[in-house]
N, C-alpha and C positions, 0 to 999 in steps of 0.2 A: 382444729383447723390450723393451727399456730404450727404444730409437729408437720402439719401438712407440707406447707407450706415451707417451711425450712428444708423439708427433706427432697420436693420436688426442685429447689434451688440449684443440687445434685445434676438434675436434669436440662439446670438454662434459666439462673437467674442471675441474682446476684451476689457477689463475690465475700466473704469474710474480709476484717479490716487486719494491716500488718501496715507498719510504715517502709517495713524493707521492702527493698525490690533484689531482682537478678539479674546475670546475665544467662540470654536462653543459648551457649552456644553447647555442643554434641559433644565437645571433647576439649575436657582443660588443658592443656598443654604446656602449660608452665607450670601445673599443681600434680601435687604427687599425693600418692593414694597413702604414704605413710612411710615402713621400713623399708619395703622392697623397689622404692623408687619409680616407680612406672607412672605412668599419665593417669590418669585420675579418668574415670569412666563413667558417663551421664546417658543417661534415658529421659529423652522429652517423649512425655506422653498427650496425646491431643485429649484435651478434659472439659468438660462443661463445667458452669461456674458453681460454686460455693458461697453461700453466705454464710455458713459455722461447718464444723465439725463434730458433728455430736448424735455418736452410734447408739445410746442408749432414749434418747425420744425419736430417733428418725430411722427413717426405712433404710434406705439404700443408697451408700456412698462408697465407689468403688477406691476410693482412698483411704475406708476402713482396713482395710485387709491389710497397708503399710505400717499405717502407726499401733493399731493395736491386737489384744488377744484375748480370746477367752480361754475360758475354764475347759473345754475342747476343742476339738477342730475338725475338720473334713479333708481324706485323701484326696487324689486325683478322681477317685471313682464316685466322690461324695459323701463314703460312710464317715461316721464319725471317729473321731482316732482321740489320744491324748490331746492338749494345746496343756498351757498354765498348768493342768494337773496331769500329775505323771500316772495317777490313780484315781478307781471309785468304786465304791457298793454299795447295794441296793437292800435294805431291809423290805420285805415284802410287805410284813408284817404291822409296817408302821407305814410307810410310805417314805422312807427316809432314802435320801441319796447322800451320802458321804465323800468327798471330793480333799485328797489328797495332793498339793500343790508342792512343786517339784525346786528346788533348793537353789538358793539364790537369783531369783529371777528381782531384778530394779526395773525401776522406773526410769524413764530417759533424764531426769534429772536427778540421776542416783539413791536416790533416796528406794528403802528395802517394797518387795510387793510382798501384803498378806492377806489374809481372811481376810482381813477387815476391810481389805479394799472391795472385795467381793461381797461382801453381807451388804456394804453403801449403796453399790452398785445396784442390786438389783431389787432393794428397798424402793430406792430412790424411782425408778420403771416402774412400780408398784405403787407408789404414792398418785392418787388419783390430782392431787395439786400441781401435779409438773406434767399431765396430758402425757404420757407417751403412747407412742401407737403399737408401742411392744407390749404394753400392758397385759393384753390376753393372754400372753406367752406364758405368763407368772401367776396367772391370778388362783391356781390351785397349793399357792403354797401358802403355808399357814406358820411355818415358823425359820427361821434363819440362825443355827446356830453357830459363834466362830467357837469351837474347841480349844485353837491354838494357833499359833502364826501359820500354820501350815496348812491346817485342816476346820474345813468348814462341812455344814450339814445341813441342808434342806428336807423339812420335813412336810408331806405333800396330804391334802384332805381327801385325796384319791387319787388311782394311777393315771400315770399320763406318760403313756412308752414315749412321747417327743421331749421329754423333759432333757434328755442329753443331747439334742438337737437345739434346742434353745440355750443350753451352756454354752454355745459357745458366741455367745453374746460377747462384745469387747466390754471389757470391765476397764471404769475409771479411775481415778488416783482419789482417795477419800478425803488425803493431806491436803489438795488442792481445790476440791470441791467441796465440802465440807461446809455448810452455809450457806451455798450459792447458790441461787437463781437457776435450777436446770436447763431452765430454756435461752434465757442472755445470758448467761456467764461470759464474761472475756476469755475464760479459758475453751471455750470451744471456738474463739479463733485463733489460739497458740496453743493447741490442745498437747498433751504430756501420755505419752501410754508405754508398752513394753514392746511394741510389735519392730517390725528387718528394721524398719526406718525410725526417725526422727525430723519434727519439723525444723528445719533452718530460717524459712522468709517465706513469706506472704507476704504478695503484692497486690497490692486488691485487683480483681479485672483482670490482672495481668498474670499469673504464676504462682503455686503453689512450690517450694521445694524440697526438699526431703533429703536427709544425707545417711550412712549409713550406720546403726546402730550394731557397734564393736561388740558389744557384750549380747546381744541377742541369744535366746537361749537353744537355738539350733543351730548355732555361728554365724557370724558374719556375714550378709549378703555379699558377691562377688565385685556387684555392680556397686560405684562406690555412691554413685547420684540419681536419686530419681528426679524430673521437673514434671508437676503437672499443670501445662501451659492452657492458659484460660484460651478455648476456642470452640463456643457453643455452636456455631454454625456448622451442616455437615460439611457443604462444599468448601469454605473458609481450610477446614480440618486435608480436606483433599491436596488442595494446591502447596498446603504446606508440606505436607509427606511430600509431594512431587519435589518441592525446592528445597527438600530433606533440613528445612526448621521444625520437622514432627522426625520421632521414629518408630512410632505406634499409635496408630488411632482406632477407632471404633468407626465405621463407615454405614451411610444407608446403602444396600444393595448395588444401587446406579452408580457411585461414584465405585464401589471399592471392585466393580467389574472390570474398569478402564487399568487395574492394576493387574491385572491376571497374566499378559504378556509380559510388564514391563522388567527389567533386568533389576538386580540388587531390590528386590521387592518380595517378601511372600505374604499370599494371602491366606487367611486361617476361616473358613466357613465355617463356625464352630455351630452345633447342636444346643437349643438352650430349652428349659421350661417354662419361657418368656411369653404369655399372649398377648393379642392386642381383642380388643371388643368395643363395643358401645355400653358405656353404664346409662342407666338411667338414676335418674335425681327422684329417688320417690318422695325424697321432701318439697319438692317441687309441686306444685297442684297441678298441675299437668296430668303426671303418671298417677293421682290419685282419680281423675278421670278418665282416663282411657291407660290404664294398666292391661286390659283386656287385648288391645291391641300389639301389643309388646310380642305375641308371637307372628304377628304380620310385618314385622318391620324384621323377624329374623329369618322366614325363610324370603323376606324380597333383596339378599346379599348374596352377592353370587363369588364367594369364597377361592375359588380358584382361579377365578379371573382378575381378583386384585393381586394373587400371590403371583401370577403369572407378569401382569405387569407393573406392579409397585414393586415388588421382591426377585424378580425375576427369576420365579420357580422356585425361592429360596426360602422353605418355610413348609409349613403344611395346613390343614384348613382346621379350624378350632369348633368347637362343641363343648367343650368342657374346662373347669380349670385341672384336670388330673391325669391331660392325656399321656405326658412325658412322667406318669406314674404309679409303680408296679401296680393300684389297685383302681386304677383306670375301670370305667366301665364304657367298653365301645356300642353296647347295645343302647343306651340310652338315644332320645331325639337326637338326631344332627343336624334340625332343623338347612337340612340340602337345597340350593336354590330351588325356590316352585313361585315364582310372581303368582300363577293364577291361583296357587292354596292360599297365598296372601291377602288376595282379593276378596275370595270368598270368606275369608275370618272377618276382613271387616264389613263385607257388604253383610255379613249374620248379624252383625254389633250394629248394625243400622246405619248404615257409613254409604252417602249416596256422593256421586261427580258432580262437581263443580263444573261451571263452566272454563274453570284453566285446567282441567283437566284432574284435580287434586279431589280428596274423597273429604267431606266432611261431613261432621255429625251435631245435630242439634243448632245448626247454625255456626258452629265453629270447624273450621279447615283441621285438619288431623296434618299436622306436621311438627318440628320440631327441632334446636340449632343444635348442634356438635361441637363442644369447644374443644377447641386442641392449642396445648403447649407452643409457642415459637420455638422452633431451631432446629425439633426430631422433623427432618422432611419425611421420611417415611410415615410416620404417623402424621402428617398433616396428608400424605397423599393418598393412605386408605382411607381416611375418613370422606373426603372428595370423591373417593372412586365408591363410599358405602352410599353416600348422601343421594349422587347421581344414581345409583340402582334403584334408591326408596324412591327420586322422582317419579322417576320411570314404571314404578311400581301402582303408585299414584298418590305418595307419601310426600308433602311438600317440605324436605330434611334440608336444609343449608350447614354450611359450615364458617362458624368465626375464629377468630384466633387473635385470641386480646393480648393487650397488655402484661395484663394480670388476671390469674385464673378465680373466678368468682363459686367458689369451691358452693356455698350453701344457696345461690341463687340459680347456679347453672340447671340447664334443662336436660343434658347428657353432655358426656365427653368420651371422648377416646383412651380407654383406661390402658393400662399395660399394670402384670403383676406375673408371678411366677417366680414356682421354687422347686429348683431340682431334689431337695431334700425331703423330707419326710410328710406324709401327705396332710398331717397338720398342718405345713406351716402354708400361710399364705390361702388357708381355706376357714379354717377357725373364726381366727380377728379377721378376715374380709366379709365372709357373710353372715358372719353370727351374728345376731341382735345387738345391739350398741356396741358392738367391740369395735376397738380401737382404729382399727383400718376400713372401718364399713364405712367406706364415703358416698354408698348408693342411698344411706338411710334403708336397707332391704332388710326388712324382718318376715321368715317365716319359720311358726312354732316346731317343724317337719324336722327344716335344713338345723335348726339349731340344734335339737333330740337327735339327730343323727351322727351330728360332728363331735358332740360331748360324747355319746357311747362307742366311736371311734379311737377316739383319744385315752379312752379308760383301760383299751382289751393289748396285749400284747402279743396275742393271737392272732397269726396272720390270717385264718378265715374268718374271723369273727369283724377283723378292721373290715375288709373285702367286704364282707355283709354291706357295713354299716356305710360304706364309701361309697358303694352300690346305691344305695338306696337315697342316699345323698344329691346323686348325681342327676337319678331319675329326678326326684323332689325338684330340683333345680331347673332341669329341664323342662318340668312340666308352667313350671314358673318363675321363668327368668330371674335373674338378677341383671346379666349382662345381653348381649347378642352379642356371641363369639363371633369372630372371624377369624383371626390366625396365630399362629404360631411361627414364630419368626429364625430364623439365625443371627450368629452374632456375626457381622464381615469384620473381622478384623486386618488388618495390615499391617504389615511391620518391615524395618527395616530388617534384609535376607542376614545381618548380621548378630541380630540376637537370640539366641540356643536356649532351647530349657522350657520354651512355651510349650504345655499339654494341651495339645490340637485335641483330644477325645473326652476333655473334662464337658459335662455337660455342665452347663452355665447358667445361672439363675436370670432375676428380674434385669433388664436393660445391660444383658451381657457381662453383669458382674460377676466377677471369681475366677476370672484369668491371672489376677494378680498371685493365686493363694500358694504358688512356691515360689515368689519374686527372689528370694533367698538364695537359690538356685540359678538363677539365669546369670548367662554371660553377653559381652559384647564383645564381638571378631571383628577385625579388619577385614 
């Protein structure tokens, strides 16, 4: 819960500690980029807050992609390409992956990168004492060999075709971490890595900034500044793109609509493998009593009427976590809006009307709260537009939105997860039995036998099988109630070139960054 927690800070908490601050303006104009004299070029990006930086216990920070690298990477199309290693192969026979790391790569504080910092790395993910939520990713590997500054060796207890999907995990500096606390280190709020950027200042609250790393080992980004300005709020995020203190943000649908006319503005509606749904807490005593009900709370969601007006059209209606992937099964439930199949699942479960109209059983009301995060409005306004259908339904669902998210007390929330990559990830460690990212507490013996014998085939009908049969299993006994599948609205200012509008884009739109390297800014 600790990993949790830090990692949904990403999402609209609180900020990492730095005593510097900056200034947030678009264009230094007294500061020159170096030799060739020119103005010096920044990118403010509109960013939710941080309390650390730290890619190896936490999920998702799209200011991974600046500072660090892994052992591979992902083109525009997603497949996996070189990163750190310029090389690899695959003994069948043992299970070994061999990773050849490509010549002269440092550390943003010069100091040389080797094996050694890889072997740390993903030991360290691997140590059940430092909680990471990446843990599942690793847990089939049984030895870590460094050969030589260059070349390092994983050797695996069985295949797992995602294994180079998971390499490209950002690996840490060993020289710096080495001793330290994985979870409070100081160094993950001045974190040190090899990726386009470098940290310069951290403001708490206020600014993250980034300047650009010379030696990078695909060369120099163009752009010589990035800022990522602390602005968790959507709307906040909007008015400042309008008074051009942003030049890129991430928008809820409503706002980044009112940009579609506007002049020096484009809008990017990117495709992503992002869902949203209702988790339930089966650690909760709740769902250990009316677990049975869980398919009446999923067809009483009327899916395209929230996409219609929270998303406005932008998005498409969920079922599953595997729709935006090749081994998708459309034939499983889609649990389709039907209140009255709803009704009748719970009036079979013995579920009579109240006089306010809500169905209860045994004396106790059948309903139940939704917590959602502060700041994503879109996800605070499907949850309100699910809540009111369950009313309606005869399901008495309200919606809170605390403080602070009460991860092991909560009753449900409004989950978001999604991975355009490999159908591992992001299905594994979420529904597997105790893996690392299962914060539903959902164990079934079915869903787990199916994800392991997935994971082992590198046969793509035999994954198809088991991904199949996964989804059914799922379906037939929730973990979530899907609803949607979302877009990413981005916005930007009409002067910066290089953004891949067709990259499909993972959890909460991340991965727009992954050729920052690339991009320019025009007058």
């Amino acid at each position: 819960m600790v990993s949790l927690a830090a990692s949904l800070a990403a999402c609209g908490q609180d900020s990492g500690k730095n005593s510097n601050s900056t200034d947030l303006s678009k264009t230094e104009t007294e500061a020159s980029s170096g030799q060739t004299g020119e103005a010096e070029t920044t990118l403010v990006y509109g960013s939710a807050d941080y309390t650390r930086i730290n890619p190896a216990m936490d999920e998702h920070g799209e200011i991974n992609l600046l500072l660090f690298n892994g052992l591979t990477a992902h083109d525009a199309d997603d497949n996996i390409v070189p990163g750190l290693a310029e090389k690899w192969e695959y003994d069948a026979e043992t299970c070994t992956y061999t990773f050849h790391i490509r010549d002269g790569i440092q550390w943003h504080d010069g100091e040389k990168f080797t094996a050694d910092d890889v072997k740390f790395t993903i030991e360290a993910i691997m140590d059940p004492e430092n909680g990471s939520e990446n843990a599942p990713n690793y847990e089939d590997v049984e030895e870590i060999t460094v050969i030589d500054d260059s070349t390092v060796s994983f050797r695996l207890s069985e295949p797992n075709v995602a294994f180079l999907e998971y390499m490209t995990m950002a690996i840490l500096p060993k020289h710096l971490l080495e001793g330290e606390n994985m979870q409070e280190s100081d160094f993950f709020r001045a974190p040190v890595g090899t990726g386009p950027y470098k940290l310069e200042s951290w403001d708490e609250g206020q600014s993250i900034v980034l300047v650009k790393n010379e030696d990078y080992y695909l060369g120099a980004p163009k752009i010589d500044k990035v800022i990522f300005k602390i602005v968790p709020d959507d709307n906040a995020q909007a008015m400042q793109l309008e008074s051009g203190e942003l030049d890129l943000a991430l928008l809820d649908p409503k706002n980044a609509q009112n940009f579609k006319e506007k002049d020096g503005f484009t809008c990017y509606d990117m495709t992503t493998a992002d869902y949203r749904g209702i988790l339930f807490n089966f650690a909760n005593d709740y769902w250990t009593k009316n677990r049975d009900i869980i398919p009446a709370v999923c067809y009483s969601i009327d899916r395209q009427a929230i996409i219609d007006s929270v998303l406005l059209g932008e998005g498409m209606a969920a079922y599953s976590p595997l729709q935006r992937n090749i081994y998708n099964n459309e034939n499983v439930e889609h649990y389709d809006y039907n209140p009255e199949k709803a009704q009748e699942i719970l009036e079979a479960a013995g579920c009579t009307r109240n006089s306010d109209g809500f169905y209860e059983r045994d004396g106790e009301e059948i309903g139940f709260v939704i917590s959602v995060m502060s700041g994503e409005q879109d996800r605070i306004d499907i949850a309100q537009a699910a809540a009111q259908q369950l009313r309606e339904t005869g399901i008495n669902c309200t919606v809170e939105i605390p403080a602070q998210m009460d991860w092991g007390g909560q009753m449900a929330c409004l989950i978001g997860w999604g991975s355009p990559f490999d159908a591992d990830d992001h299905t594994y460690k979420v529904f597997g039995t105790d893996k690392g990212a299962n914060y539903s507490s959902y164990s079934n013996e079915k869903v787990d036998e199916y994800l392991s014998l997935a994971r082992q085939s590198d046969d793509p009908e035999v994954r198809k099988e088991y991904y199949g049969k996964f989804q059914e299993e799922l379906a037939e006994d929730p973990a979530y109630a899907f609803i949607c599948y979302i877009d990413a609205n981005y916005v930007a200012d009409s002067g910066i070139q290089g953004i891949s509008k067709d990259t499909v884009l993972g959890h909460h739109g991340v991965g727009i960054f992954w050729n920052i390297q690339d991009w320019t800014i025009e007058e």
